[in-house]
Every structure is written in structure tokens, then in C-alpha cells.
MDAnalysis code that builds the backbone (N, CA, C; Angstrom):
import MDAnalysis as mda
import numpy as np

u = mda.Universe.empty(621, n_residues=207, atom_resindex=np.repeat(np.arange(207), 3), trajectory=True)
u.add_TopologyAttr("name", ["N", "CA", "C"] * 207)
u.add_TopologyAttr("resid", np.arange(1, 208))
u.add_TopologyAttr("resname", ["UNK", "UNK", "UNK", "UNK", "UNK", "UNK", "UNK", "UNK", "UNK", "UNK", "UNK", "UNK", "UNK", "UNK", "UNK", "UNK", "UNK", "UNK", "UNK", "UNK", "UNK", "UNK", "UNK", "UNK", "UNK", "UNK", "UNK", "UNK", "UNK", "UNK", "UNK", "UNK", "UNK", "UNK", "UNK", "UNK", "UNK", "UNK", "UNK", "UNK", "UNK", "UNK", "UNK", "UNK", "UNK", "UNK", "UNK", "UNK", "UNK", "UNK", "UNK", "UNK", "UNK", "UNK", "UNK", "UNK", "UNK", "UNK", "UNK", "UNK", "UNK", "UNK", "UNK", "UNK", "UNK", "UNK", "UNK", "UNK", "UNK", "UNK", "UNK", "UNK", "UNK", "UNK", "UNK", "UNK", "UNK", "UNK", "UNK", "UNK", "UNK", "UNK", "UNK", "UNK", "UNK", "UNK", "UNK", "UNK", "UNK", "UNK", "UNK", "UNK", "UNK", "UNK", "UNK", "UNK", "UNK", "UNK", "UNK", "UNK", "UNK", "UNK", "UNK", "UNK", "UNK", "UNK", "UNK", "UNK", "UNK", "UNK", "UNK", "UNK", "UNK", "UNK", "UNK", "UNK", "UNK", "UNK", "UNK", "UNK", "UNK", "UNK", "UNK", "UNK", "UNK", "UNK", "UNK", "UNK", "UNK", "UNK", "UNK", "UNK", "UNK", "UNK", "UNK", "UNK", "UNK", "UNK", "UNK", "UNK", "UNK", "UNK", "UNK", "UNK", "UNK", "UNK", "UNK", "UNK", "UNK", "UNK", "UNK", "UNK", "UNK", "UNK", "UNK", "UNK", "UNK", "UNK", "UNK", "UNK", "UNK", "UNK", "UNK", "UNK", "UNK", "UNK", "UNK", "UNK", "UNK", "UNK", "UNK", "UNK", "UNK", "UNK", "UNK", "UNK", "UNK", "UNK", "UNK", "UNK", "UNK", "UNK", "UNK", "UNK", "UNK", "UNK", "UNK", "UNK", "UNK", "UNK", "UNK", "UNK", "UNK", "UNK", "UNK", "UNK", "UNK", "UNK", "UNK", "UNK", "UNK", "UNK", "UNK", "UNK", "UNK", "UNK", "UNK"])
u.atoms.positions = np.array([
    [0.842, -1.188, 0.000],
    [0.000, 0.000, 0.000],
    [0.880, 1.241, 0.000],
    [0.487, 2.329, -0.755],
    [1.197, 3.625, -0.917],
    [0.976, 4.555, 0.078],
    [1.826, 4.888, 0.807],
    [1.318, 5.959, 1.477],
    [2.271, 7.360, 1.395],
    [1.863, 8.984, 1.252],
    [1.941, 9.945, 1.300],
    [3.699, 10.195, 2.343],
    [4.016, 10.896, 1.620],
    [5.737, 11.211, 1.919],
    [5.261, 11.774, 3.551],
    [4.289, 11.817, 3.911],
    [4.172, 13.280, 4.590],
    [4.265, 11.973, 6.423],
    [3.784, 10.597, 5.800],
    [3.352, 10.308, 6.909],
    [4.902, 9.266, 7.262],
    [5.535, 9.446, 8.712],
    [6.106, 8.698, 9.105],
    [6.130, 7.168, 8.841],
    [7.395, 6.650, 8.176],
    [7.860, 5.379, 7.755],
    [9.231, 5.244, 8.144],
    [8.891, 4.083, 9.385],
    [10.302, 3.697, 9.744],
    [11.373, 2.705, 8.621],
    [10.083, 2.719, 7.325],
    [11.609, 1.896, 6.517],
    [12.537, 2.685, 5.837],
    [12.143, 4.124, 5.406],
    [12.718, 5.021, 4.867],
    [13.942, 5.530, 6.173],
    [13.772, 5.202, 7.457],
    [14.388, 6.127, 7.909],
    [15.639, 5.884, 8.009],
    [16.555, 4.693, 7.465],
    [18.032, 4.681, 7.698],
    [18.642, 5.634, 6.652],
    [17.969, 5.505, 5.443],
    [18.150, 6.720, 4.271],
    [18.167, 8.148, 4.581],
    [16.851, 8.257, 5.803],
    [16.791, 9.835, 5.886],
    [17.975, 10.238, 7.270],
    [18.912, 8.821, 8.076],
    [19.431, 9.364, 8.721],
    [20.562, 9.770, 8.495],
    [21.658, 9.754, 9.511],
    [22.962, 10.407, 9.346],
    [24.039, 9.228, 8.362],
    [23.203, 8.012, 8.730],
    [23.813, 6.464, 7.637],
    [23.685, 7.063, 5.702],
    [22.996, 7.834, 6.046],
    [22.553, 7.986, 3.990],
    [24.686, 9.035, 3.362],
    [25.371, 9.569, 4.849],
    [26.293, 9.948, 4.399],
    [26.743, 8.594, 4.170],
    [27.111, 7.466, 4.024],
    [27.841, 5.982, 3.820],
    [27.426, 5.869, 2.476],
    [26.187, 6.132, 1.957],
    [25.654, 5.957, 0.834],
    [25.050, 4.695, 0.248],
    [24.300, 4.099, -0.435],
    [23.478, 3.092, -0.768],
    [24.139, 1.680, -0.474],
    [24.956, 1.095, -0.418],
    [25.487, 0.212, -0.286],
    [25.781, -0.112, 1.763],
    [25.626, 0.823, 2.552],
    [25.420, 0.622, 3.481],
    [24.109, 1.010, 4.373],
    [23.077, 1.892, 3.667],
    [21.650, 2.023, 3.868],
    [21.130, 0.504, 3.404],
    [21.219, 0.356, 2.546],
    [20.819, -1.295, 1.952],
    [20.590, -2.510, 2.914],
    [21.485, -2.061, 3.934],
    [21.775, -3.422, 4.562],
    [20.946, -3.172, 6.063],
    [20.094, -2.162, 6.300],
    [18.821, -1.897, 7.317],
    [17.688, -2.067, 7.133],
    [17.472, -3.063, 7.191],
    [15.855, -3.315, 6.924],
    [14.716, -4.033, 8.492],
    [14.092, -3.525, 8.280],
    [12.832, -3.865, 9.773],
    [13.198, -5.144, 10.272],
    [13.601, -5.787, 11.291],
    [13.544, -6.514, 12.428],
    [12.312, -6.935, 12.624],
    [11.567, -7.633, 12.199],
    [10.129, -7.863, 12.825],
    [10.260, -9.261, 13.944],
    [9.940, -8.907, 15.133],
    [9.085, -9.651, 16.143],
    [8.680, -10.403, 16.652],
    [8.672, -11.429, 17.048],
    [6.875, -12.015, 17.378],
    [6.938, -12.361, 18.742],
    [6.065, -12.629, 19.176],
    [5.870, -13.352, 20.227],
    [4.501, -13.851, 20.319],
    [4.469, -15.213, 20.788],
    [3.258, -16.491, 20.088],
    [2.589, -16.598, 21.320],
    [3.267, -16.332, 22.489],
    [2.392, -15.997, 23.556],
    [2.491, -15.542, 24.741],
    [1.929, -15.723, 26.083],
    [2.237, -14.562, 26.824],
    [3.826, -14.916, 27.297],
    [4.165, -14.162, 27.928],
    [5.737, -14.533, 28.538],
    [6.708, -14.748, 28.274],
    [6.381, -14.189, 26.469],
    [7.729, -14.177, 25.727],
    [8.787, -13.732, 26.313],
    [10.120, -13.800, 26.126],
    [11.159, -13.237, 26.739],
    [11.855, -12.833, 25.536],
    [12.434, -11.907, 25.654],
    [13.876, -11.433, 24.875],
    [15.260, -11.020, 25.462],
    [16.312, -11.710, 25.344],
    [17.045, -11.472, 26.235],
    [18.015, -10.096, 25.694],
    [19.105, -9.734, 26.402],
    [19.735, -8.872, 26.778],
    [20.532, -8.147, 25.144],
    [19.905, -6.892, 24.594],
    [20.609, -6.993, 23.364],
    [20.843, -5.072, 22.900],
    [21.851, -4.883, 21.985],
    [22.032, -3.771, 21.613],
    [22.298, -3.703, 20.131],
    [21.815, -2.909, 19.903],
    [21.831, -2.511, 17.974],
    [23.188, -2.683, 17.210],
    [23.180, -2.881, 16.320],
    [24.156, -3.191, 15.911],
    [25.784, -1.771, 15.753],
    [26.455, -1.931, 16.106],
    [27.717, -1.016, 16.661],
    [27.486, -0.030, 17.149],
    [26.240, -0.461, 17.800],
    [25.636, 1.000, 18.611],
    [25.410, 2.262, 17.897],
    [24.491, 1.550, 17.360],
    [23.295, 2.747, 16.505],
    [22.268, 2.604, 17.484],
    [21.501, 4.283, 16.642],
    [20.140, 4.522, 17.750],
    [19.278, 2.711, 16.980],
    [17.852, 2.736, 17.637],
    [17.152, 2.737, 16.987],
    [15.774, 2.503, 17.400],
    [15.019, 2.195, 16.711],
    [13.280, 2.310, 17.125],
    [12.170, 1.183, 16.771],
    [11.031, 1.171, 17.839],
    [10.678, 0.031, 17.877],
    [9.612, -0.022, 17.621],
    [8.576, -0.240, 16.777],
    [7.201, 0.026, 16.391],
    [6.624, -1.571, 17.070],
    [5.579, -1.026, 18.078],
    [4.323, -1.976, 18.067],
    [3.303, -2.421, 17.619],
    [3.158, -2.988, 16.353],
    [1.631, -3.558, 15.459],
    [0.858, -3.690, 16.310],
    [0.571, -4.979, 17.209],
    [-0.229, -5.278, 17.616],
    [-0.413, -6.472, 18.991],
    [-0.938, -6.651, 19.314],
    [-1.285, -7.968, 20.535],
    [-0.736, -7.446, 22.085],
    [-0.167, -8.045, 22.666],
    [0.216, -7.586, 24.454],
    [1.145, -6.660, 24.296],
    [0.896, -6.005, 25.898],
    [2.103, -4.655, 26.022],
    [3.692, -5.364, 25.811],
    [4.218, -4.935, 25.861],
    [5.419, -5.394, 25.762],
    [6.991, -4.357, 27.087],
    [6.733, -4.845, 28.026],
    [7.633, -4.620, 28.497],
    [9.356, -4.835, 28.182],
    [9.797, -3.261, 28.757],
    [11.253, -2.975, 28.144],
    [11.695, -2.374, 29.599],
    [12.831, -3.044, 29.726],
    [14.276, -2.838, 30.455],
    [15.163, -2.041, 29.683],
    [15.807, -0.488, 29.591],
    [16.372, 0.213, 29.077],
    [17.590, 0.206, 29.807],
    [18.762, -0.123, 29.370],
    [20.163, 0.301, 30.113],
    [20.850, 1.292, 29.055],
    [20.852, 2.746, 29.936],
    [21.892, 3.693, 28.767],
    [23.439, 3.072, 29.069],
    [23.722, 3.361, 27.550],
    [25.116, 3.165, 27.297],
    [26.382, 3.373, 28.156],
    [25.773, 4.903, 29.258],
    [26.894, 5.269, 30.177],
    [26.601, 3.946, 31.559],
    [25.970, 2.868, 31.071],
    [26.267, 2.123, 32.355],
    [26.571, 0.736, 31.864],
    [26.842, 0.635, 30.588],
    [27.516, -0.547, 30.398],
    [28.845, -1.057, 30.456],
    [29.553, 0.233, 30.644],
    [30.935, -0.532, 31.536],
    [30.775, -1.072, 32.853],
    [30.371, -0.410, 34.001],
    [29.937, -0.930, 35.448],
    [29.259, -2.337, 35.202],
    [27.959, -2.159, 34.187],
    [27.397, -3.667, 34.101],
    [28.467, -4.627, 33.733],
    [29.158, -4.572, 32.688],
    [29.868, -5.197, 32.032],
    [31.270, -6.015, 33.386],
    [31.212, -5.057, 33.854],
    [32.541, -5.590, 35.431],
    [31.985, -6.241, 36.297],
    [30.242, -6.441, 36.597],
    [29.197, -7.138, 37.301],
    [29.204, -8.176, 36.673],
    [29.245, -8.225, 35.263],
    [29.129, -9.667, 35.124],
    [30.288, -10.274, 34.719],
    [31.191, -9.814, 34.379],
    [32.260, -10.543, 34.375],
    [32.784, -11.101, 35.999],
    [32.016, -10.678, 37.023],
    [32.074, -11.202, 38.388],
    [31.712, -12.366, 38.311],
    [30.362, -12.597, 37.821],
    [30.037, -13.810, 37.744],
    [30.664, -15.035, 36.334],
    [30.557, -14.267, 35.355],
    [30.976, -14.894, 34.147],
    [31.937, -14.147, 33.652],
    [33.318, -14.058, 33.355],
    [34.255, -13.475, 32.585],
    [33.557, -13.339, 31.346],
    [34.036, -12.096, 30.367],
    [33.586, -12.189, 28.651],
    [32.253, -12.694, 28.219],
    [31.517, -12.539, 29.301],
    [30.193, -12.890, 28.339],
    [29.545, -11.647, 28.256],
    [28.918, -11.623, 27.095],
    [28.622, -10.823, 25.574],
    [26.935, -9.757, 26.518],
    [27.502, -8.860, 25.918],
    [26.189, -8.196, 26.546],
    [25.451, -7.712, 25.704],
    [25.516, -7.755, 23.931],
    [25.041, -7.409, 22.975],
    [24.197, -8.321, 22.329],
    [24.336, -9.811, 22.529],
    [23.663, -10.753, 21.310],
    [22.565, -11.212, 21.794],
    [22.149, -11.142, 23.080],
    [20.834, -12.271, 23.126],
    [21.006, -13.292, 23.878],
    [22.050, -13.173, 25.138],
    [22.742, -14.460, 25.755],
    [22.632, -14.091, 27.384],
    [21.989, -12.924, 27.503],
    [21.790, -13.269, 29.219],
    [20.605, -12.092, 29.614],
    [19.987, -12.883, 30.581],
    [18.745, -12.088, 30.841],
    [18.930, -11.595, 32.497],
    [18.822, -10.533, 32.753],
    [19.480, -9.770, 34.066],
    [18.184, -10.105, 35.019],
    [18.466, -10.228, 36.273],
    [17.278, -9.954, 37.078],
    [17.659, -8.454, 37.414],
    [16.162, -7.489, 37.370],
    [16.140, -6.760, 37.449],
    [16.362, -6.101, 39.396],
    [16.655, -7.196, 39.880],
    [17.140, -7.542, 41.541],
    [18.430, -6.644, 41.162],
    [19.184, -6.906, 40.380],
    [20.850, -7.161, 39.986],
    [20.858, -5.914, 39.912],
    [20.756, -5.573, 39.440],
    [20.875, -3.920, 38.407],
    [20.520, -2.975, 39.641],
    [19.369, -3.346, 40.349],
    [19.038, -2.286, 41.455],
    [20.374, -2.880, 42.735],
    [20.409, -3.635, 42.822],
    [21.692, -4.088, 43.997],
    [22.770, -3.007, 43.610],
    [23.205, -3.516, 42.585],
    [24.381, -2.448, 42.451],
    [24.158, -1.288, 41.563],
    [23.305, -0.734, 41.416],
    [22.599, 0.892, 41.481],
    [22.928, 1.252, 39.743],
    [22.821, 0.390, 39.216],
    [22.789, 0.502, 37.606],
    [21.678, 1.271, 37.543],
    [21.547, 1.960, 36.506],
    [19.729, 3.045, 36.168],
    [20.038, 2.205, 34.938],
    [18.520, 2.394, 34.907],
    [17.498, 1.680, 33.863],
    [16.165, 2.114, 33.535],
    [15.613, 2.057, 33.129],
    [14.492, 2.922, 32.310],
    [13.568, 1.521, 32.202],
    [12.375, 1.302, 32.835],
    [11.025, 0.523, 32.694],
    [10.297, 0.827, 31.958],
    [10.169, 0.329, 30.593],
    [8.956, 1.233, 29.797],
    [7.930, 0.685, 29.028],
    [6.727, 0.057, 29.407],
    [5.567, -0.601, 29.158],
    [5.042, 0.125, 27.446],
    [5.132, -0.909, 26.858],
    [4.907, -0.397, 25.218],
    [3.660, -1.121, 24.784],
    [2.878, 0.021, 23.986],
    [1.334, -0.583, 24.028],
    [1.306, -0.594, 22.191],
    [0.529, -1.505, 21.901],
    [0.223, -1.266, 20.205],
    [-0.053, 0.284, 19.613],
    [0.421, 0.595, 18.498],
    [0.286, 1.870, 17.935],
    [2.157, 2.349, 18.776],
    [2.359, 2.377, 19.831],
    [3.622, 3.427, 19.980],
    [4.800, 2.708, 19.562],
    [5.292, 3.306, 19.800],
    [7.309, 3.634, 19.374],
    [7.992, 3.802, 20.338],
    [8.922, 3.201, 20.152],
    [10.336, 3.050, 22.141],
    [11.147, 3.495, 20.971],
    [11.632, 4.590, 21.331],
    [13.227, 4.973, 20.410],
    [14.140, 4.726, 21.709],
    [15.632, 3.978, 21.318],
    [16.562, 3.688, 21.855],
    [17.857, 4.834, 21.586],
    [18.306, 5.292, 22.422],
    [19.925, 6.060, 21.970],
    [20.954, 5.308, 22.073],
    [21.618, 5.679, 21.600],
    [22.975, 5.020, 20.554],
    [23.364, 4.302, 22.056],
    [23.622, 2.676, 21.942],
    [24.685, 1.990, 22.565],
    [23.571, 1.332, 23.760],
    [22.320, 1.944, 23.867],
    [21.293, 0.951, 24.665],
    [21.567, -0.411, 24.916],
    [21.187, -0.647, 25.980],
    [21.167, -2.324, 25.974],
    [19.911, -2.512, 26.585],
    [18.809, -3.495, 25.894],
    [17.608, -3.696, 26.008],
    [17.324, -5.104, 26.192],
    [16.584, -5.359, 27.598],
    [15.704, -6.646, 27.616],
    [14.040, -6.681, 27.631],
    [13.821, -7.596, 27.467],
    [12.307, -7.268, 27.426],
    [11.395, -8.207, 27.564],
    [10.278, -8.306, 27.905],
    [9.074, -9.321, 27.752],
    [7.791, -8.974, 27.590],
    [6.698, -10.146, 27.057],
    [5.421, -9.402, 26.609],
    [4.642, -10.272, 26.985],
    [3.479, -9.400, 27.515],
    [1.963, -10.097, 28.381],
    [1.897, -11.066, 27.631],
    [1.514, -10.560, 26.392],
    [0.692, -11.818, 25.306],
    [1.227, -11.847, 24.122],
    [0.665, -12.748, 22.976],
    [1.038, -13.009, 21.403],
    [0.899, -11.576, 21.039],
    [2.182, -10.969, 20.091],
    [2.423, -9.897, 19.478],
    [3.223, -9.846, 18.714],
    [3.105, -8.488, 17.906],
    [4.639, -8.564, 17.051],
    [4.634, -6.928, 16.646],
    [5.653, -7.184, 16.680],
    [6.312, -5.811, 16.726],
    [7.928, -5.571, 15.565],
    [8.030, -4.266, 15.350],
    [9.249, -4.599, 14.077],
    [10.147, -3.313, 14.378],
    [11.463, -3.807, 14.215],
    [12.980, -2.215, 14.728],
    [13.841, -2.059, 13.757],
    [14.297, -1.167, 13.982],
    [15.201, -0.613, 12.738],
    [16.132, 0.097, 13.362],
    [17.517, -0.301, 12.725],
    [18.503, 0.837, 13.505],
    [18.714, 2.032, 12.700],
    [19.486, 2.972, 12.761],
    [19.005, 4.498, 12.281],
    [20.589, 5.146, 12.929],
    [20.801, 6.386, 12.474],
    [22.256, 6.887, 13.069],
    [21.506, 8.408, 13.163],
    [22.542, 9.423, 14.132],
    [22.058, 10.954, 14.693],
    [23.643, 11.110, 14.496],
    [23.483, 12.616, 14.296],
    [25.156, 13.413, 14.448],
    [25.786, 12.526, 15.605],
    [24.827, 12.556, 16.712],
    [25.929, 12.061, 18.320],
    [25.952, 10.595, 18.150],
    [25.349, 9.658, 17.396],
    [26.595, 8.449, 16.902],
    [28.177, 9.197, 16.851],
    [28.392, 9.475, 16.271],
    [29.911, 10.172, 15.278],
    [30.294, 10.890, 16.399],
    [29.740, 11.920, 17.159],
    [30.504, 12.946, 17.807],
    [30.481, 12.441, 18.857],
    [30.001, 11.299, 19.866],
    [29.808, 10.785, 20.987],
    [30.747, 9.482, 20.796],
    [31.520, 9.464, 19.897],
    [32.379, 8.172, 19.670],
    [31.661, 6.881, 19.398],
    [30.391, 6.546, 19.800],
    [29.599, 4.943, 20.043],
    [29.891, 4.329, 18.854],
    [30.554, 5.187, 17.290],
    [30.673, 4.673, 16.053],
    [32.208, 3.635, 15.691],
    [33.153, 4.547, 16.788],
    [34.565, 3.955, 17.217],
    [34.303, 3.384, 18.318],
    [34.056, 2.688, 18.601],
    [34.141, 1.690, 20.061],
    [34.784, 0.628, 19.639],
    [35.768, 0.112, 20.002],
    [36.106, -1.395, 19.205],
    [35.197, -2.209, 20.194],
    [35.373, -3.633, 18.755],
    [34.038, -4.436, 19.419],
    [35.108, -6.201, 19.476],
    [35.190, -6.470, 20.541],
    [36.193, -7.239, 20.578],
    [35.755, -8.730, 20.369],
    [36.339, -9.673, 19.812],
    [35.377, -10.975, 19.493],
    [34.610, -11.508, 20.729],
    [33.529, -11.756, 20.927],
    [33.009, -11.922, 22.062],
    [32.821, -13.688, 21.885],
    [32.085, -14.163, 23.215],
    [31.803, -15.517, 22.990],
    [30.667, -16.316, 22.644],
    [30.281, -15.651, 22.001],
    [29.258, -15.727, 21.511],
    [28.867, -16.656, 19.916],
    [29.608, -17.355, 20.004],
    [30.395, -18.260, 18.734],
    [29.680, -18.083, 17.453],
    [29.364, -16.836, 17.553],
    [28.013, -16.469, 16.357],
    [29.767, -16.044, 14.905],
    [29.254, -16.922, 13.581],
    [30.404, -17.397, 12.796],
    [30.024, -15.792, 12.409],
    [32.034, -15.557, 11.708],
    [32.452, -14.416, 11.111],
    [31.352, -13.723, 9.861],
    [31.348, -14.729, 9.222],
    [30.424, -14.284, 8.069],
    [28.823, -14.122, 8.291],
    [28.409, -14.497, 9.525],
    [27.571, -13.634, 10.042],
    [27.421, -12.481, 10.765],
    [28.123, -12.179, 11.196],
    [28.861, -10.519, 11.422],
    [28.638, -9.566, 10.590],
    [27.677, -8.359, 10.753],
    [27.425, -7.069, 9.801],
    [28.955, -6.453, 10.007],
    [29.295, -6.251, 8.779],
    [30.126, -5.398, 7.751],
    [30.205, -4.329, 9.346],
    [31.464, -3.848, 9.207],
    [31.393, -2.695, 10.176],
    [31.715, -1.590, 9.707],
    [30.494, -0.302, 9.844],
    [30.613, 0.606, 9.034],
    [31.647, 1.864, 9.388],
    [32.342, 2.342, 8.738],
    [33.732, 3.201, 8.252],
    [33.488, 4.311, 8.681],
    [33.843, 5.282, 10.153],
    [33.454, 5.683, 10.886],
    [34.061, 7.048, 10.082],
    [35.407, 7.026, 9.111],
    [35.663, 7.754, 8.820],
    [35.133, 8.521, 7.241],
    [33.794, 7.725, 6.654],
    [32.818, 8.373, 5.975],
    [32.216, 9.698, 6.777],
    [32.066, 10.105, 8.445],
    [30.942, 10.523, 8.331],
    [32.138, 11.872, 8.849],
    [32.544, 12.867, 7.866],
    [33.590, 13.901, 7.767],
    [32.805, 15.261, 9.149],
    [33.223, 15.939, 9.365],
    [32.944, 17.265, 10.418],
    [31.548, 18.161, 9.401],
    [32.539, 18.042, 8.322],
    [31.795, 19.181, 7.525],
    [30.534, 18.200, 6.669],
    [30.364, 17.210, 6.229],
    [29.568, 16.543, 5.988],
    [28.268, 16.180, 7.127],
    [28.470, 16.200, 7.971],
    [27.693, 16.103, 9.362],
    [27.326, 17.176, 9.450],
    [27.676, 18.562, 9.621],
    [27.047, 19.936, 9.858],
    [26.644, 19.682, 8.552],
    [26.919, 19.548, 6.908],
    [26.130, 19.985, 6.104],
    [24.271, 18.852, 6.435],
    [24.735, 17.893, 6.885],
    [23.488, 17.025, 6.742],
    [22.379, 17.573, 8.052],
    [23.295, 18.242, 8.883],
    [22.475, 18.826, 9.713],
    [21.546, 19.842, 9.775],
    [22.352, 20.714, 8.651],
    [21.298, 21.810, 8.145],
    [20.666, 21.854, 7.202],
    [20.784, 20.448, 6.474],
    [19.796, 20.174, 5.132],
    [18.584, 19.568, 5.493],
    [18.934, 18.397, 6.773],
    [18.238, 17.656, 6.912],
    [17.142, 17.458, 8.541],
    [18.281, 18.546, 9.440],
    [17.046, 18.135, 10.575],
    [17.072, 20.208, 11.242],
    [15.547, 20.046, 10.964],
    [14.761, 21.201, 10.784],
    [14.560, 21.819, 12.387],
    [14.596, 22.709, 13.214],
    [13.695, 23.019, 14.042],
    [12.797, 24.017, 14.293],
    [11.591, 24.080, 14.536],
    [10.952, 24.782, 14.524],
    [11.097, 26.159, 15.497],
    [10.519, 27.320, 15.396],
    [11.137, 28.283, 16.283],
    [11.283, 28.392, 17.347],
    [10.102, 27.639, 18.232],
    [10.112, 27.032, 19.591],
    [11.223, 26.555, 19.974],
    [11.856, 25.580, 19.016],
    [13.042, 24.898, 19.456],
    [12.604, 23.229, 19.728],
    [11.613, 23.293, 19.859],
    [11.113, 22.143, 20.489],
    [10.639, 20.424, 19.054],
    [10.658, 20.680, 18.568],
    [10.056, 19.867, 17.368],
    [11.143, 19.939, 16.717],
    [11.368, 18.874, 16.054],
    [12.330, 18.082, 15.135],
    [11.948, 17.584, 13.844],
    [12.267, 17.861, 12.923],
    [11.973, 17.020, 11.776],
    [12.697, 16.216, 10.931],
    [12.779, 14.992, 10.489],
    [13.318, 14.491, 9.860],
    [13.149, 14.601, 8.259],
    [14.161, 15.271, 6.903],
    [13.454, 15.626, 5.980],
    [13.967, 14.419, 4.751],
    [13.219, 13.821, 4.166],
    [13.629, 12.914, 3.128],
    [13.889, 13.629, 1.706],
    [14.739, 12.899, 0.983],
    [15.548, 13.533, -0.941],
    [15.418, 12.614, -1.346],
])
């Protein structure tokens, strides 16, 4: 079905973000994440976008879907918690589910955020997200890039082989941090994200 430029589409948006400076050959390779969960008590375990890009989570339809938010500035501390218990295990792929006991023991912040059909959970760059849902649903994410990928470093982080025995050639391409230039970033900034005089409203503009 066609719908009008005017109305928000999260498939367009790796194109309309700060990724469209990489150019078609690395926009190409973002496409929707869809979902499911078949019934209540799905779980999803412990995971972050790929080299720590933002990104966003659209709810279609069926149970709320509870989210565990960890910002990025607390995944070193987490990361030394669990290497207490487990040396090197992976806090990005899908391999450990935290009790939320843990995190409050040793004073990690985290963000609780109950997601209902129709909304959107946007994540900032380097999130680490767990989650679970009342009932059968599905839901679909997309990762996406902002100037503060690039200027907040989350684009240079080295990512060290983890243990996660997930094979090389399944590994996304890691994108070339030195595409996204000073002056290319301010130009995409003033072509592309608008504010209104308030200050308050943002727009994202598509070419």
C-alpha cells in the first residue's frame, strides 16, 4: 500500500538518517527486524543494535510489551558485574537475561517502559535492552544513526570478538566511521534536521 511522503515510515528512515552519508550500499543493509511473540511470557534477552546505533521500535499489535532500558553510560559498570560472575560474556547478542534484583543491587539506572500497540520506544545510541510481553504480538525495529553516533564516539568503540560463537560471516560489515567527515555532518544537519522556532520539534526531511 502507498502511502503519502508526509506520513512517518520507519523503513525510509536509515536513508533519511545520518547512515545515507555511507551511501546506498550501506543504507541497503537496514531493513525492519520484525518480532513475534506467540504468547504470553515471551522473553527477549539482553541486546544492543548493531555497533551502537540509535534505533526504534514500532508496536503492530497484541500484548504490552515490556522494556528494560540500560543507557550506554552504564555498560561498563554492568559489564565488570558480570564478568564477576561470568568473565567475557557478551552483553550485545541475546545471551543473558538480568534480574532486574541485579541492576538495582548495584545501582545501575534503567528505564522501565511498558509499550502498548500503535507506539514507538526509540533507543539512543549503545542501549542495551531486555524485554518481555503479556501476550502473542509482534512488533518490528530498525537501527538508524544521529550526528551524536559520530561525535559521541559509540561509532569507534572497538568491538572485541566476544563468545558468543556467532560465525564471522555472520557478522554485519562494520561501518567506516571515517565516511561521516565534520563538515559533511554539519552539512546534513542543516539540510536535513529542521527546528521549529520554539526549538522544540524536530523534523526528519527525506531527498
Amino acid at each position: 500500500e502507498k502511502t503519502s511522503r508526509l506520513y512517518f515510515d520507519i523503513h525510509r528512515l536509515p536513508r533519511q538518517s545520518l547512515l545515507k552519508l555511507a551511501g546506498t550500499k550501506v543504507t541497503r543493509q537496514f531493513t525492519p527486524h520484525v518480532r513475534r511473540a506467540y504468547g504470553p511470557g515471551a522473553i527477549f534477552p539482553m541486546t544492543s543494535a548493531r555497533q551502537r546505533l540509535f534505533s526504534i521500535d514500532y508496536h503492530h499489535e497484541g500484548g504490552a510489551h515490556h522494556w528494560y532500558i540500560i543507557p550506554n553510560r552504564e555498560r561498563e559498570v554492568l559489564q565488570r558485574i558480570i564478568d564477576h560472575y561470568k568473565p567475557g560474556m557478551c552483553l550485545d547478542h541475546g545471551q543473558l537475561l538480568i534480574n532486574p534484583s541485579i541492576l538495582d543491587k548495584n545501582h545501575i539506572r534503567y528505564h522501565r517502559v511498558i509499550q502498548y500497540p500503535g507506539e514507538f520506544v526509540v533507543l539512543s545510541a549503545g542501549a542495551l535492552v531486555q524485554s518481555f510481553t503479556e501476550d502473542a504480538s509482534w512488533s518490528e525495529s530498525i537501527a538508524f544513526a544521529l550526528p551524536s553516533w559520530i561525535e559521541e564516539g559509540h561509532a569507534c568503540v572497538s568491538v572485541s570478538r566476544c563468545q558468543c560463537d556467532i560465525p564471522q560471516d555472520s557478522l554485519p560489515e562494520i561501518i567506516d566511521a571515517n565516511l561521516f567527515t565534520p563538515e559533511l555532518i554539519q552539512r546534513y544537519i542543516t539540510s536535513h534536521l529542521n527546528f521549529t522556532t520554539d526549538g522544540k520539534s524536530l523534523t526528519l526531511k527525506d531527498s
